[in-house]
C-alpha positions as CSV (number, residue, x, y, z in Angstrom):
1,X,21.8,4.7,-0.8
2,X,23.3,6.5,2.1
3,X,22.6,4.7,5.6
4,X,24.6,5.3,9.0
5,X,27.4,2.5,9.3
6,X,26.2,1.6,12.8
7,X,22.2,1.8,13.7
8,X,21.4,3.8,16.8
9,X,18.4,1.1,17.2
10,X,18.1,-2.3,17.7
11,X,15.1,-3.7,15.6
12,X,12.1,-2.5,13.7
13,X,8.8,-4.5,14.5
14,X,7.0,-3.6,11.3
15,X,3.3,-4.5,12.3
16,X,0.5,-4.2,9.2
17,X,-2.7,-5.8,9.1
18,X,-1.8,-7.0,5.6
19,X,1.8,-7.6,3.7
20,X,1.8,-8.5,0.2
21,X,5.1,-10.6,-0.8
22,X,3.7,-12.5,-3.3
23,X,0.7,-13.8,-5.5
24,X,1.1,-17.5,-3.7
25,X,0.5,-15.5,0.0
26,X,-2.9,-13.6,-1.0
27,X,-2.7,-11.5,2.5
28,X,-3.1,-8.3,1.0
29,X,-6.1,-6.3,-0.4
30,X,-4.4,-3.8,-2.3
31,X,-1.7,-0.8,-1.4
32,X,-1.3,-1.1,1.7
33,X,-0.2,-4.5,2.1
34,X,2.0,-4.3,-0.9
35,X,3.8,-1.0,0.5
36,X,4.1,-3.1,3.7
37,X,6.2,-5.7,1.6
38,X,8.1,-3.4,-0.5
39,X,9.1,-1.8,3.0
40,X,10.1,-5.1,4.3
41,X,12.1,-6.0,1.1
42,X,13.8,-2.9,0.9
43,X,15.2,-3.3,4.5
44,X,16.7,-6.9,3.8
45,X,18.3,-5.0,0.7
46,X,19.6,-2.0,2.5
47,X,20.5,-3.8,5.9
48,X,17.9,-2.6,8.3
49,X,17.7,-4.9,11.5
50,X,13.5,-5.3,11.2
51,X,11.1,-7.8,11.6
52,X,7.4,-7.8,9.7
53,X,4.2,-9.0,12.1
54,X,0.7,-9.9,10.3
55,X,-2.1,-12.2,10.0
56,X,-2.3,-15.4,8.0
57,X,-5.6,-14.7,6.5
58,X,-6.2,-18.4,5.6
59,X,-9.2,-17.5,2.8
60,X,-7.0,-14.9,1.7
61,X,-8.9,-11.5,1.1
62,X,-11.2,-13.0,-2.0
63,X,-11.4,-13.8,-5.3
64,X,-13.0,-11.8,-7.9
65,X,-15.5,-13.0,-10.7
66,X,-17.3,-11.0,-13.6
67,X,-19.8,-11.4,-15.3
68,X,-20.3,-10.1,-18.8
69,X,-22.5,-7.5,-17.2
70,X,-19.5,-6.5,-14.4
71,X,-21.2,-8.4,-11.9
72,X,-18.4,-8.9,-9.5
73,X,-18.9,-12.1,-6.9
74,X,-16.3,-13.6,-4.8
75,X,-15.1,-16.6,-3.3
76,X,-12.4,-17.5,-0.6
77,X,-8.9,-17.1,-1.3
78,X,-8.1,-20.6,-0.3
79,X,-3.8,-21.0,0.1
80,X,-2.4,-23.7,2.3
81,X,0.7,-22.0,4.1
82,X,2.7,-24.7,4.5
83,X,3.5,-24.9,0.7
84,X,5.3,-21.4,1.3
85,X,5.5,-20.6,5.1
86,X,8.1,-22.6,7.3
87,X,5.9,-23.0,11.3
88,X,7.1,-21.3,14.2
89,X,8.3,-23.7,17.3
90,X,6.4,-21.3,19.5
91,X,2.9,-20.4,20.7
92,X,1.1,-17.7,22.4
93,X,-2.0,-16.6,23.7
94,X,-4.7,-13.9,24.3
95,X,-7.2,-13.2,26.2
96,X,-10.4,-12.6,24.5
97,X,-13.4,-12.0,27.2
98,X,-12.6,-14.4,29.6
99,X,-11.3,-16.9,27.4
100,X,-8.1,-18.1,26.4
101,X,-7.0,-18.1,22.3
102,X,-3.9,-19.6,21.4
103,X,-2.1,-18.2,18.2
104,X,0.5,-20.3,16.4
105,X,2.7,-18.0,14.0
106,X,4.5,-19.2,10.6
107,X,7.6,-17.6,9.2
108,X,8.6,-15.7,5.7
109,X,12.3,-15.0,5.2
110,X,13.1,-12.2,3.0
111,X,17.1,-12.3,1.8
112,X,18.2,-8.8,0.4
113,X,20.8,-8.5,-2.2
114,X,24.0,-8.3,0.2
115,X,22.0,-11.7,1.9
116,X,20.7,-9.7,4.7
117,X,17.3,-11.8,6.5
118,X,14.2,-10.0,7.3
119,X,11.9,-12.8,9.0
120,X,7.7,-12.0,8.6
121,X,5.5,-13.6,11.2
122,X,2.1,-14.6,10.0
123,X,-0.2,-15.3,13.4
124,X,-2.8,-17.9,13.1
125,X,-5.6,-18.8,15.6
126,X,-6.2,-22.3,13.4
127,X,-5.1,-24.3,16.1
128,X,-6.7,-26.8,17.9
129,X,-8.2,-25.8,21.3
130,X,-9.4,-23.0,20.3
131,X,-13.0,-22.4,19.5
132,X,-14.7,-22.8,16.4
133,X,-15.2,-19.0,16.0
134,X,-11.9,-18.2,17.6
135,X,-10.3,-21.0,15.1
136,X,-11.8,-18.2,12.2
137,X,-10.5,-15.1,13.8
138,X,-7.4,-15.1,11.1
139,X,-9.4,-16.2,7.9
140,X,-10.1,-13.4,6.6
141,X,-8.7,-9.8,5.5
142,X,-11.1,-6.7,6.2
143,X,-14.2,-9.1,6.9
144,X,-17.0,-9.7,9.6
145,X,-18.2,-7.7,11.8
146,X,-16.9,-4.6,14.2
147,X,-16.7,-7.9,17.0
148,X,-15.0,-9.8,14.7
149,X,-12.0,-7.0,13.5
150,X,-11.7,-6.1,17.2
151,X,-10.9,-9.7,17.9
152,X,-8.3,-9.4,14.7
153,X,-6.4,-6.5,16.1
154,X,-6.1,-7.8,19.4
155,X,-4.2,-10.7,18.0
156,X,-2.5,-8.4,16.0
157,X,-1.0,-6.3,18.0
158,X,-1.2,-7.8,21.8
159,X,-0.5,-10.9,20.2
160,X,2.5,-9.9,18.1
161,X,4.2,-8.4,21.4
162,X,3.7,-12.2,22.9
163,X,5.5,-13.4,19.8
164,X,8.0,-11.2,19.7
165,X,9.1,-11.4,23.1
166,X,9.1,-15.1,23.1
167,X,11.3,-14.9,20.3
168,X,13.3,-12.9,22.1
169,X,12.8,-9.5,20.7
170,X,13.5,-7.3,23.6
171,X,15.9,-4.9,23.7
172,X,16.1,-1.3,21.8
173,X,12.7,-2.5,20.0
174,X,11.1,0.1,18.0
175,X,7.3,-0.9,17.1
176,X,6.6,0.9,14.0
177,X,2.7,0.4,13.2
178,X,1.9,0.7,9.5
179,X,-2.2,2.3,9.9
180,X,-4.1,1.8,13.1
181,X,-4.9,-1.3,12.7
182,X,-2.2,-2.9,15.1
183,X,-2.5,0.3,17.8
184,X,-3.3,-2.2,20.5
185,X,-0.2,-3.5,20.6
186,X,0.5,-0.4,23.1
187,X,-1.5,-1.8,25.6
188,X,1.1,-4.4,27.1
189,X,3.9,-2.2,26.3
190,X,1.9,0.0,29.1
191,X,0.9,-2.9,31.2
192,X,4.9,-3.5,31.3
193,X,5.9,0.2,31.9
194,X,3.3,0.5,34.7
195,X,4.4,-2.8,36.1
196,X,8.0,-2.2,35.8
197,X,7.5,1.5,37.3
198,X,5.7,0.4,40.3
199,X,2.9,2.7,39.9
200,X,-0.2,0.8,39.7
201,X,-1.9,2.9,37.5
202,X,-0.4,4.6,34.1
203,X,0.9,8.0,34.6
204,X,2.5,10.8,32.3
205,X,5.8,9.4,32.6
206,X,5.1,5.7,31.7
207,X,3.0,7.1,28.5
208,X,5.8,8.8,27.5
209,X,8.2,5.7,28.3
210,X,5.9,4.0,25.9
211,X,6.5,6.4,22.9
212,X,10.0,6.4,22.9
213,X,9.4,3.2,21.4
214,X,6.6,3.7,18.5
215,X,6.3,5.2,15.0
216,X,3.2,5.6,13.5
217,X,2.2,6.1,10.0
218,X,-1.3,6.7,9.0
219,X,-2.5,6.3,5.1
220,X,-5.9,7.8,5.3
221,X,-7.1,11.0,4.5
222,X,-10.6,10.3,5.5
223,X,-12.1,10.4,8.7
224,X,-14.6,7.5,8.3
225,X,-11.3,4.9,7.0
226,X,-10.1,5.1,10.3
227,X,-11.1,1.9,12.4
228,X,-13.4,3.1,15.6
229,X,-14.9,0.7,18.1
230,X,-17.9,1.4,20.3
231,X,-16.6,1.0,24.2
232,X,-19.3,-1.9,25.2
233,X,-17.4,-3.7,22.1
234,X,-14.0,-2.7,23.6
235,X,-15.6,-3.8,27.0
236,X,-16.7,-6.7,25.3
237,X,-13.5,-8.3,24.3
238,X,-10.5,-6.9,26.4
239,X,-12.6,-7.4,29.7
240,X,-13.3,-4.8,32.2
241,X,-9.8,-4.7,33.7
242,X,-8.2,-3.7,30.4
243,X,-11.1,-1.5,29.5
244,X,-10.5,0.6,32.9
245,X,-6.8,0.7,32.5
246,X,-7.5,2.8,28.5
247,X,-9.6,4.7,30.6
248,X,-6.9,5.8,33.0
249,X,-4.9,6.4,30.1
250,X,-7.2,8.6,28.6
251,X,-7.9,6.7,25.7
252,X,-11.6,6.9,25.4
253,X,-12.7,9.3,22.9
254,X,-16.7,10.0,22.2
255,X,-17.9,6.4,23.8
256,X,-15.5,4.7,21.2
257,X,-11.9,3.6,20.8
258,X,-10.1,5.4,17.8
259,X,-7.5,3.2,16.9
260,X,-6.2,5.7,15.1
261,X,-5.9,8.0,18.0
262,X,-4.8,5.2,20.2
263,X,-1.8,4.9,17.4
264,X,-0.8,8.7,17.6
265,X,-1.6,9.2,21.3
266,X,1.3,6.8,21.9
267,X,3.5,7.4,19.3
268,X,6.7,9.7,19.4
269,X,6.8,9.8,15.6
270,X,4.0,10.5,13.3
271,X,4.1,10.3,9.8
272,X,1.5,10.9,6.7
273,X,2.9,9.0,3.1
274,X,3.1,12.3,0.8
275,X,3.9,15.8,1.7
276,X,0.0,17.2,0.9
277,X,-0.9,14.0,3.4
278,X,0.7,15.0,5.6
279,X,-0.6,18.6,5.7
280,X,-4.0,16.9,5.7
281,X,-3.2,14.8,8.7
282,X,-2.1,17.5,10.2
283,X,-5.8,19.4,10.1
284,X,-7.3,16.3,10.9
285,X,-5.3,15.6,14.2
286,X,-4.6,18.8,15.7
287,X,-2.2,18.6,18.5
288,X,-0.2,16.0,16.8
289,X,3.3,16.7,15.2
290,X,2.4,15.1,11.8
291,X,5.7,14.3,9.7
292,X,5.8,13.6,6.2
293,X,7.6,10.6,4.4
294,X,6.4,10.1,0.6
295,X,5.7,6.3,-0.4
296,X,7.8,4.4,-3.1
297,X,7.9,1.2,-4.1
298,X,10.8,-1.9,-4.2
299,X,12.3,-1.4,-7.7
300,X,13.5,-4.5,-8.3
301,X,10.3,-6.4,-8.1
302,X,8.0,-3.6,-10.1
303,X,10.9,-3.2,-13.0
304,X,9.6,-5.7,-15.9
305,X,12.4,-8.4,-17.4
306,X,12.9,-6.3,-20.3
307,X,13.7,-3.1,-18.6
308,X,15.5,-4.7,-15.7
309,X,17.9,-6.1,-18.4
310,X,18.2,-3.0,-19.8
311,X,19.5,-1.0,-16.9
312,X,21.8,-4.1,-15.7
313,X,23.8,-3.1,-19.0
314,X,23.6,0.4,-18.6
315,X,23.2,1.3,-14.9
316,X,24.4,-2.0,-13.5
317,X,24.8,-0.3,-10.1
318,X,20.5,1.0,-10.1
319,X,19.8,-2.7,-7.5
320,X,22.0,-1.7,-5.1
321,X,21.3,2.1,-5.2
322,X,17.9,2.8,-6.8
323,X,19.0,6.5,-7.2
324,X,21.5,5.4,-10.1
325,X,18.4,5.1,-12.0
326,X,19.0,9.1,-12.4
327,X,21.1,8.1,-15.3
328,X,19.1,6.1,-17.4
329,X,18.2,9.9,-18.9
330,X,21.6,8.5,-20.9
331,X,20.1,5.2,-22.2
332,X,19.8,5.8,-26.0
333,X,15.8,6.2,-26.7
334,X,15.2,3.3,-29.3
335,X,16.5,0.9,-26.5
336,X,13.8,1.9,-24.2
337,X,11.2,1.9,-26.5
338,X,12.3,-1.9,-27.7
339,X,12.0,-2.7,-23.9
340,X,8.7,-1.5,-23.4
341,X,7.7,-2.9,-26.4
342,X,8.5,-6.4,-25.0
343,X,6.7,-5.2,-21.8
344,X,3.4,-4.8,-23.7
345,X,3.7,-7.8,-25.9
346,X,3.5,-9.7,-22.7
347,X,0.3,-7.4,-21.4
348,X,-1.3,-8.4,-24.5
349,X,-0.1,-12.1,-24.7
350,X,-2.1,-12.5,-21.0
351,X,-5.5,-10.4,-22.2
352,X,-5.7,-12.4,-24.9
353,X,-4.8,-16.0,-23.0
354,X,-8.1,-14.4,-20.2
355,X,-10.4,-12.9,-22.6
356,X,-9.7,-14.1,-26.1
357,X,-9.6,-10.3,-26.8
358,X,-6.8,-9.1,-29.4
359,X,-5.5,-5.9,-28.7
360,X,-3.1,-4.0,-31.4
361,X,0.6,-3.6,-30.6
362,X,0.8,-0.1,-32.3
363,X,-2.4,1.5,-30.6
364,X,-1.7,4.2,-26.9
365,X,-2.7,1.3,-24.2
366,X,-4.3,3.6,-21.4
367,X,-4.0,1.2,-17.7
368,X,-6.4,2.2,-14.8
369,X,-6.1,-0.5,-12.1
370,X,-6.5,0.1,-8.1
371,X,-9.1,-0.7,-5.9
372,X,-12.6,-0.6,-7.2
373,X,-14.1,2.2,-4.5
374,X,-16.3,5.5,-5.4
375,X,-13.1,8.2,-4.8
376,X,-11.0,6.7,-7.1
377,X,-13.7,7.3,-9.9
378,X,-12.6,4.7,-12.3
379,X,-15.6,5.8,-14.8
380,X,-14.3,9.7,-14.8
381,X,-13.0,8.6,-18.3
382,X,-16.5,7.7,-19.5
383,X,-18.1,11.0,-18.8
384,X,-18.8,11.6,-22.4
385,X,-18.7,8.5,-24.7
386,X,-19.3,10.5,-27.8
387,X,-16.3,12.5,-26.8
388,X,-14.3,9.5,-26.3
389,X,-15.4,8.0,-29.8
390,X,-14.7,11.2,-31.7
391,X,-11.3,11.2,-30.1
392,X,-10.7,7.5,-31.6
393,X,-11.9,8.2,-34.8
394,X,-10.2,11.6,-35.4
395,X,-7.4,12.1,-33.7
396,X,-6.2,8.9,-32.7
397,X,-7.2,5.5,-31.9
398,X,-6.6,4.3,-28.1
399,X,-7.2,1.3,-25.8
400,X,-7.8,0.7,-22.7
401,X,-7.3,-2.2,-19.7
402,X,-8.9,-2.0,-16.3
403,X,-8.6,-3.9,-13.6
404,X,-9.3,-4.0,-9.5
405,X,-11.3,-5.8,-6.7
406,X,-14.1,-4.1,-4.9
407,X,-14.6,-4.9,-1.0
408,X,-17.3,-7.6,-0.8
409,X,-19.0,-5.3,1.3
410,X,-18.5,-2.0,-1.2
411,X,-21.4,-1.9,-3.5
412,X,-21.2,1.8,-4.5
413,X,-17.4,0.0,-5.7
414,X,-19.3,-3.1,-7.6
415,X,-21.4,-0.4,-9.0
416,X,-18.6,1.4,-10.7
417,X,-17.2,-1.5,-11.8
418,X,-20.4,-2.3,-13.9
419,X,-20.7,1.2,-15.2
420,X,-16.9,0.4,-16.7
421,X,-18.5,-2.8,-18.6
422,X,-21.0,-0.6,-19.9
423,X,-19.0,2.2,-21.0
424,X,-17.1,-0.8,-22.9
425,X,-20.1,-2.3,-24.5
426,X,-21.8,1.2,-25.8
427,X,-17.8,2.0,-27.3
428,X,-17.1,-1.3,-28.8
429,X,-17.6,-0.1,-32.2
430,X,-14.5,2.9,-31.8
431,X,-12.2,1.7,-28.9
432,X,-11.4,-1.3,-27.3
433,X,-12.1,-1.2,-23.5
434,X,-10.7,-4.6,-21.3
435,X,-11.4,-5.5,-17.8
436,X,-9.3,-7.8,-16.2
437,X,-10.7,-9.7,-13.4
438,X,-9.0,-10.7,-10.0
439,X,-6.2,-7.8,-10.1
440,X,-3.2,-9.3,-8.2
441,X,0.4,-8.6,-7.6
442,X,1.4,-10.6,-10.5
443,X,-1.0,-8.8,-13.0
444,X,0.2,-5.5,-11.7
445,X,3.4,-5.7,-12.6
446,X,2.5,-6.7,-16.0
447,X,-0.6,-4.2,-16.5
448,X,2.3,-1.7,-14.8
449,X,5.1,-2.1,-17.4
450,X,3.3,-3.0,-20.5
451,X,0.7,0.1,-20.9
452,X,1.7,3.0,-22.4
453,X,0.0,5.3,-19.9
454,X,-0.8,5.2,-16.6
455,X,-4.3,6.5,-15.8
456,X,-5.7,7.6,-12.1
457,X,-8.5,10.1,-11.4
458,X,-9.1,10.4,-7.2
459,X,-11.0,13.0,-5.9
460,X,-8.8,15.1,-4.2
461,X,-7.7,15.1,-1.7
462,X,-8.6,11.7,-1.2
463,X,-5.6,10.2,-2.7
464,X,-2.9,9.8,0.5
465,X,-0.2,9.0,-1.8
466,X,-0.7,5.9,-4.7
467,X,2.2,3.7,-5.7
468,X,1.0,2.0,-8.8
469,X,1.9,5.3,-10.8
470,X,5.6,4.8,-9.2
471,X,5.5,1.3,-10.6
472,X,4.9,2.4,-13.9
473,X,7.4,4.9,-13.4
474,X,10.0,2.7,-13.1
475,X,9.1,1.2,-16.3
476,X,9.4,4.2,-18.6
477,X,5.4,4.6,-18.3
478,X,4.4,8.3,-17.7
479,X,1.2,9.1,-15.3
480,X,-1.8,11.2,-16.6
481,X,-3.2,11.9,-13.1
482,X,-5.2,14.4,-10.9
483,X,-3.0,15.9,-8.7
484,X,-2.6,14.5,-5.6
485,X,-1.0,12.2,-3.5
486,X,2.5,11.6,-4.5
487,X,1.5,12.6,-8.1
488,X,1.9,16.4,-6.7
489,X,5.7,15.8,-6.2
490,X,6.1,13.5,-9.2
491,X,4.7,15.2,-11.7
492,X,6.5,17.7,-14.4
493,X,4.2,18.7,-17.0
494,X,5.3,16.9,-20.4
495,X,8.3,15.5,-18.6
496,X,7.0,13.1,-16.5
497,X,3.3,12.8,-17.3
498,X,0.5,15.3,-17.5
499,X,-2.0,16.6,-15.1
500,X,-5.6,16.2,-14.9
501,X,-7.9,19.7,-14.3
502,X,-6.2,21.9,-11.3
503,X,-6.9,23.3,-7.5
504,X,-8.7,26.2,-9.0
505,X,-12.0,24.1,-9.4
506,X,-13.8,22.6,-6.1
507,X,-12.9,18.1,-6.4
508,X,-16.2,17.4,-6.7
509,X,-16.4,19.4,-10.3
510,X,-16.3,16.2,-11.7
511,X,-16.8,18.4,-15.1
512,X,-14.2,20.0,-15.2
513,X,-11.8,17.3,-14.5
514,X,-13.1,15.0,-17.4
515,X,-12.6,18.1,-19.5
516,X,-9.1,18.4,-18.6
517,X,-8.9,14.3,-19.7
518,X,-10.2,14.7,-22.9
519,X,-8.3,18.4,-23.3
520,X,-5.1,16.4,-23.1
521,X,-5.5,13.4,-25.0
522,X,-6.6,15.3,-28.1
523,X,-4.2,18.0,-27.6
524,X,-1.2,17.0,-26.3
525,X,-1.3,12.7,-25.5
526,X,-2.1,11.4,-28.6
527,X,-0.7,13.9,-31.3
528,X,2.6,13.3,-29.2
529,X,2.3,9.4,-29.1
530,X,1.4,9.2,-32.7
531,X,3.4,12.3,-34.5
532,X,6.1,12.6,-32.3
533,X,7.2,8.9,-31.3
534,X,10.8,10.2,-30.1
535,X,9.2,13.0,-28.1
536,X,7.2,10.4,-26.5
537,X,10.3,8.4,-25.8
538,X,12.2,10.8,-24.3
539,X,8.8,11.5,-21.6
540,X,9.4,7.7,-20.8
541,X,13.1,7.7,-20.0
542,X,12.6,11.2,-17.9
543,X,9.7,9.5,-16.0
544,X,12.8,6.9,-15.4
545,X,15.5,9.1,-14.1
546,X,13.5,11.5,-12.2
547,X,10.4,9.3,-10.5
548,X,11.6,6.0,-11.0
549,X,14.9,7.3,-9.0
550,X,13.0,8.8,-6.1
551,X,10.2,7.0,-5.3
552,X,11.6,3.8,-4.6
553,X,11.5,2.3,-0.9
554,X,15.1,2.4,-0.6
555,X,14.5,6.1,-0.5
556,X,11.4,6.0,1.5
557,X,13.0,3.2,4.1
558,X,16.6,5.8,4.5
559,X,14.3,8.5,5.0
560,X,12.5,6.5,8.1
561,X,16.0,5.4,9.3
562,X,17.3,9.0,9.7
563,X,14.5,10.8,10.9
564,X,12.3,8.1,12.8
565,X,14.2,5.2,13.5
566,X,18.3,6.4,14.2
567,X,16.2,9.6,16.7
568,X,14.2,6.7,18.4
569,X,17.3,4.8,19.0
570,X,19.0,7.6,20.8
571,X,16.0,8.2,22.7
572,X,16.3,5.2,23.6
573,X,20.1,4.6,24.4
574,X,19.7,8.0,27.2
575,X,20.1,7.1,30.5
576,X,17.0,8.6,32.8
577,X,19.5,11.5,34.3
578,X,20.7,12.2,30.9
């Protein structure tokens, strides 16, 4: 993967509200925490000078039960970092009202393939001195109250400059904020500026100082995701002083702070995470250059045992250069089959050590797994359950596993998650329908590698990009999506996957789309899966070389290099009367 020898910049502070690394840290919800680690990985692989800033998120963001009846409940995430974090010698503080919050941090070393270190901070307010509330302030992912997550991105990202520069983080530091969610941390880097300039109060010039240092990338298509806090809140927590000096910096938008357009007001490169996101962006925040670098995901950690071994014979160059995997179109066709076949004997080996439920070997394994929210539409599939059951009987039979969380809060989520278990129960006569509870990184790699077809119906255009297709990707397991998000660039029809209905038809045609589904599987999906075996095979080994080679991090993380961070770094090395 191609990289300048010598990096215009200094370091990368990578700030996210959640990073997944791994099932023992449960700091993550779902995509955008696992992106956020993939990122991080990929830049101790490739030799990127960053460093990754979150919260601890002592309860974790929850764990899932189900009833019979898909009744999901949840329960704390309990984790004791010092099993898998090493403590930080250092300590800062925040000011939250007119009080004084300490935050300890713990440390996560990530060691690339060359041996490269990319340290993760994980702040913590558990400390004692600080009140019992304040003590809470990093126990838990997306909960509590707008009071509450104010409080959380305050020590996010005012707190994370504290850490940083008492770690000694200072010079050519580019503050890349993955979402909004960490937007405050511009707010000292202005209180410095203004300070440093002499001006008392922040003028065009010390705004503009202040983006020559931040990248922003924003994952939501959606007006209402983006985090918004009424000004008596802002008020409220940051103290009048604060309060007044967004106000000088016109940062006030409709009574409420936008985090989101604190993030892009401040940042001198904007990015959406697909190409059609990024045009979306771009309507949605006119005025704002809105760039466009497409997700991927760390190979290496999404590629199944089976297939890794497979391309360490054949490609034995794809872990240093993902792009190598372009030649797996050369691996013979029975040798990825036998791989994926171990893939799915290890799928089924886990649903039946959860449910006791035997799934057959032989039978198309459909896999539908994300986040458990209404525009992701999990229950598209069950539109017609007498369609579904002819299918099974007369064309071919099919099986398929669910999983994903809904937000505690989400009950239009927990409400499509029962619809699922009913679907299941009124097919259990004609095709097998299993629903894994408590999704996690570990269960996504296996429901990733070991189905034969990767399922996902968004309503457009509410999809910013999706990775979990690009996992299965790099396992020889085509997509059969609605187009959108990265799916639009991914997707070659009968190469790489197949399509689900088309722009011709408004999203909400819900109709049409399932249509399209059934149209598919019983006249192109299973005839080819079940006449045509080798023709099957040969869709899994393109879905290899020409997704699995692209959208990878390593590409994604070059891509931010050369167009983000390498132009902020020589922003940054000008001299003023350059």
């Amino acid at each position: 993967m191609f990289l300048p020898a010598k990096m215009a910049f200094g370091t990368v502070a990578y700030f996210s509200m959640e990073i997944g690394l791994q099932p023992e840290i449960p700091t993550y919800s779902g995509g955008l925490g696992v992106l956020a680690g993939d990122t991080l990985r990929s830049a101790a692989d490739l030799g990127v000078p960053m460093v990754g800033v979150t919260l601890l998120h002592r309860q974790g963001y929850m764990r899932q039960y189900l009833d019979a009846q898909g009744n999901q409940t949840e329960s704390p995430e309990v984790w004791n970092p010092a099993e898998v974090l090493e403590p930080v010698p250092h300590s800062v503080t925040v000011t939250l009202e007119d009080r004084q919050v300490q935050i300890r941090a713990w440390r996560y070393v990530l060691r690339g393939t060359n041996g490269h270190a990319v340290p993760v901070y994980f702040l913590d307010t558990a400390v004692d001195g600080n009140s019992p509330f304040d003590q809470t302030i990093t126990d838990n992912l997306y909960g509590g109250d707008q009071y509450y997550r104010l409080c959380q991105e305050v020590v996010l990202g005012i707190g994370g400059v504290a850490l940083l520069r008492v770690l000694g983080y200072e010079n050519h530091l580019i503050y890349h904020m993955n979402e909004g969610h960490s937007a405050l941390l511009t707010l000292p880097l202005l209180e410095r500026q203004v300070a440093t300039a002499g001006s008392g109060f922040p003028t065009d010039q010390d705004i503009e100082a202040v983006r020559r240092h931040c990248v922003f990338t924003t994952h939501t298509p959606v007006p209402a995701g983006h985090d918004k806090f009424p000004w008596e809140i802002v008020r409220q927590v940051l103290g009048p002083g604060r309060t007044a000096f967004l106000e000088e910096a016109r940062c006030c938008m409709q009574g409420s702070l936008n985090m989101t357009y604190l993030a892009l007001r401040f940042s001198r490169y904007i990015n959406g995470v697909a190409m059609r996101h990024g045009e979306i962006s771009t309507g949605m925040f006119p005025g704002y250059p809105v760039n466009a670098i497409t997700n991927g995901v760390h190979a290496a950690t999404w590629t199944a045992p089976a297939l890794a071994e497979l391309y360490d014979r054949h490609i034995p160059e794809w872990r240093l250069d993902n792009f190598y995997l372009r030649y797996a179109i050369g691996i013979p066709l029975h040798e990825i089959q036998q791989a994926h076949l171990q893939a799915k004997q290890a799928l089924l080996a886990v649903v039946r050590q959860r449910t006791g439920i035997e799934l057959a070997e032989k039978t198309l394994t459909l896999g539908f797994a994300r986040r458990a929210t209404a525009y992701k539409r999990q229950d598209l599939l069950f539109t017609d359950l007498e369609r579904l059951r002819w299918l099974a009987q007369q064309i071919g039979p099919f099986q398929i596993i669910y999983g994903g969380k809904a937000h505690p809060q989400d009950l239009g989520g927990k409400d499509m998650i029962r619809r699922v278990f009913a679907a299941a129960q009124a097919l259990a006569d004609a095709v097998p329908v299993v629903y894994l509870e408590n999704y996690d990184m570990a269960l996504g790699k296996l429901m990733c590698a070991g189905v034969d077809l990767w399922l996902n119906t968004p309503l457009r255009p509410q999809e910013a990009s999706g990775t979990s297709g690009m996992k299965a990707a790099l396992n020889g397991v085509p997509s059969f999506s609605v187009l959108d998000g990265w799916w639009i660039e991914g997707h070659v029809e009968n190469v790489t996957g197949w399509s689900i209905g088309n722009s011709s038809y408004p999203p909400e045609d819900y109709t049409h789309d399932a249509n399209s589904l059934y149209e598919k599987l019983e006249r192109v999906i299973l005839p080819l899966f079940y006449g045509r075996p080798e023709r099957y095979a040969q869709v899994r080994r393109s879905t290899i070389a020409l997704n699995g080679s692209f959208f990878n991090t390593q590409r994604m993380l070059s891509q931010y290099v050369m167009n983000a961070y390498e132009v902020q770094g020589r922003v940054l090395d000008r001299q003023p009367d350059d």
